[in-house]
N, C-alpha and C positions, 0 to 999 in steps of 0.2 A: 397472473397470480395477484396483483394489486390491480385495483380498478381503478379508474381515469377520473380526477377530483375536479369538477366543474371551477371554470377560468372565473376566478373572483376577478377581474382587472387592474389585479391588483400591479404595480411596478413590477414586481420577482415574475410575476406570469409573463407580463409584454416580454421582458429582458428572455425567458425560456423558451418563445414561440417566435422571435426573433433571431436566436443562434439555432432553432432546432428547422428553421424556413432557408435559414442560407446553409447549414449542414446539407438537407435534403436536396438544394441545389446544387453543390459540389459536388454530392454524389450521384448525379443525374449526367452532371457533365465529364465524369470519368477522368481517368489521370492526365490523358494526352486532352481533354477538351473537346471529346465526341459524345454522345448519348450515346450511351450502352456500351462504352468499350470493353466493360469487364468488369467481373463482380468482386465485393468489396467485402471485407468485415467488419468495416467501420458505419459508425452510426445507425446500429443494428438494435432494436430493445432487446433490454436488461433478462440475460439467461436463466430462467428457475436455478436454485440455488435449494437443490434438497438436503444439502450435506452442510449448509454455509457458506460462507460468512452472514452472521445475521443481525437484521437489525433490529434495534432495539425493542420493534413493535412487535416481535414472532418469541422473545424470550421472556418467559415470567420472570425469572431470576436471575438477570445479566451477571450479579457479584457473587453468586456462589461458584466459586474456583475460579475465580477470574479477577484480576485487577484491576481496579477503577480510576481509569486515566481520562475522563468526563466523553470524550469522545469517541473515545473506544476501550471496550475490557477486554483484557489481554489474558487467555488461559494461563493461571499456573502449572506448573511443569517441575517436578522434583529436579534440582541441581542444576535450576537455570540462574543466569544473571538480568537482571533487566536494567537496560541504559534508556536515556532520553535523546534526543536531535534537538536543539534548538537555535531558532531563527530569530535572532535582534532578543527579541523581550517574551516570545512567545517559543511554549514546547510545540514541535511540528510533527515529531514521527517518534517511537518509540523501536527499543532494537531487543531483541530476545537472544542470548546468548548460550548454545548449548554444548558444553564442552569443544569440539573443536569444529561449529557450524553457528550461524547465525541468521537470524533473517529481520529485516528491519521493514517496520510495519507503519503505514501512513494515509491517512484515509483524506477524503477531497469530496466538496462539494459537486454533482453533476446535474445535467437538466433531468426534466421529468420521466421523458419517453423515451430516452436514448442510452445506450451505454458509450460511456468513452474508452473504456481499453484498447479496440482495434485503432482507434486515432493517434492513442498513446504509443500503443506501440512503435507505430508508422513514426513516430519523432523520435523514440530511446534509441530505435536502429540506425537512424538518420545519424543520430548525433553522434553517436559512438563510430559506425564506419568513417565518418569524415575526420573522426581522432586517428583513426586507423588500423582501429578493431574490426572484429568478426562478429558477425551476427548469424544464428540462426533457431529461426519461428519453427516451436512443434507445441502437438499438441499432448501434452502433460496429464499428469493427474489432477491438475486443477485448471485444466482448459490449458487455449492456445496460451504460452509463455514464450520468451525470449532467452534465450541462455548465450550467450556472451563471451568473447573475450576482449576483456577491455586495457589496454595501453595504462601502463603502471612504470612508473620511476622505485627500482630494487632499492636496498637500505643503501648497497655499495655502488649504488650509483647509476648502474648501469640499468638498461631498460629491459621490461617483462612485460607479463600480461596478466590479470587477474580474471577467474572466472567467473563469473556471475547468473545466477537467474531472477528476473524480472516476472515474477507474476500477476494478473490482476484479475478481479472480479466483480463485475458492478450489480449495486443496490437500487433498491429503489430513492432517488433524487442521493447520489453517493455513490463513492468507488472505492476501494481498498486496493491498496498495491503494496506489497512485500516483494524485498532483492533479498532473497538468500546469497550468501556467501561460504568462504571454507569447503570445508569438505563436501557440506549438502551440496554445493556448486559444481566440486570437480566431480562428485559419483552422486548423482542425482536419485539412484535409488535407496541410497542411505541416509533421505531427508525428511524420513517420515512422518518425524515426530513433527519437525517443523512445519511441514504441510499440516498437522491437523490442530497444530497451533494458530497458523491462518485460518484457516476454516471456521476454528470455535471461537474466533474473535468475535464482538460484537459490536457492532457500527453504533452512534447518536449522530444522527445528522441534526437533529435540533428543526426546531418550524422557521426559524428567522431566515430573510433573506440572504443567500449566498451566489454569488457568479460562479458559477462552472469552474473548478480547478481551483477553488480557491479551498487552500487546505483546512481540514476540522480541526479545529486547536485544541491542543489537552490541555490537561492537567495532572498535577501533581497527587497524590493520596495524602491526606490530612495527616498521618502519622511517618510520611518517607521523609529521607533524610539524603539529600543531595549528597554524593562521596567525589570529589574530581577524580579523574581516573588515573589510577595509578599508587592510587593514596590508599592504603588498609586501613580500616579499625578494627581495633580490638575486640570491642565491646559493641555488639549486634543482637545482645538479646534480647532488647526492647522492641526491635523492628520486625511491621509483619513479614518482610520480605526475608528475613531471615531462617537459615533451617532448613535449605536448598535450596532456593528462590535466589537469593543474593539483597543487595540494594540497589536501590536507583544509582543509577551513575549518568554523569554527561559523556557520550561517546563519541566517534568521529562521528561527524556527519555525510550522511553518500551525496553528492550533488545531485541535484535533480537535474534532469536532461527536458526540454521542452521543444 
């Protein structure tokens, strides 16, 4: 679907032809360390994407019904909330809050010819079973995802599990991953909206050089109004997000698992 853009020599080329020369040999050498032990999903090119997520080059009008978070526009959705994730000095992820479901949406630089999701995968499972969760790979309505039970500390102290689904889909040079929570999480077919709120996001990878995984950093909308969470105002009629949308808010952050 995208055509293969002649290697200008440029640094970001060598740096992509270098991780995508040792990927290819990893995967040559199989898990145990034989050629050909058994086939892999990782480091597979980037899936046609007819339905979305897209990027910013396939849509004339990214801002109509969508918010402009610079590196990604986030569908409006009647009687949603929208929070931010932020890392040190930088927005990282953004989180969509729908009544009693959420999905938190975060997009990442990747190489040219590859997609990272099945790699990703291979580490969210990783990390989370050595917590001492449950992990299990199916294939979704947005492709192969991970759905979770992840090791949680209860209010009263004592210990639970929270459920989660890990989705992802990659772009061209980019990846988008959303963790639904809540109820989308526990009854997966009641997350629909959510799903096609991922879907109609729309990526800005930007032309500048970026390393693999290194997160698209947002931004704020020129007229939103940071609320800490927990805190109400009154008075929201000046804001676009207002009028079932909500405000921006800081929310919890989900840690990233690598």
């Amino acid at each position: 679907m995208f055509g293969r853009r002649k290697n200008s020599g440029s640094a970001e080329d060598k740096a992509d032809e270098t991780r995508e020369a040792e990927q290819v040999a990893d995967e040559l050498e199989g898990t145990d360390g034989a050629a050909g032990s058994g086939p892999r999903r990782s480091n597979l090119p980037p899936a046609p994407r007819p339905d979305g997520p897209w990027d910013i080059s396939e849509v004339s009008l990214p801002g109509e019904g969508r918010v402009d978070l610079g590196g990604i526009f986030v569908p409006g959705v009647e009687g949603m909330e929208l929070r931010v994730e932020v890392a040190g000095d930088a927005i990282v992820a953004a989180t969509v809050v729908l009544r009693d479901s959420a999905v938190q949406l975060q997009a990442f630089a990747a190489p040219k010819k590859q997609g990272i999701w099945g790699e990703v995968r291979e580490e969210i499972a990783s990390g989370i079973t050595q917590q001492g969760g449950v992990i299990d790979e199916v294939e979704g309505p947005l492709g192969w995802e991970l759905r979770a039970q992840v090791p949680v500390q209860l209010p009263d102290g004592t210990n639970g599990v929270q459920l989660v689904r890990f989705i992802g889909v990659d772009g061209p040079r980019w990846f988008l991953r959303g963790v639904i929570s809540g109820q989308g999480a526990v009854q997966p077919e009641a997350a629909g909206l959510l799903e096609t709120i991922f879907r109609d996001t729309v990526v800005v990878r930007g032309d500048g050089p970026m390393a693999p995984r290194d997160p698209i950093v947002l931004k704020l909308p020129n007229d939103a109004q940071m609320v800490p969470e927990g805190v109400q105002q009154e008075d929201q009629e000046s804001s676009k997000f207002s009028g079932g949308m909500g405000q921006l808010q800081r929310g919890p952050e989900i840690t990233e698992i690598r």
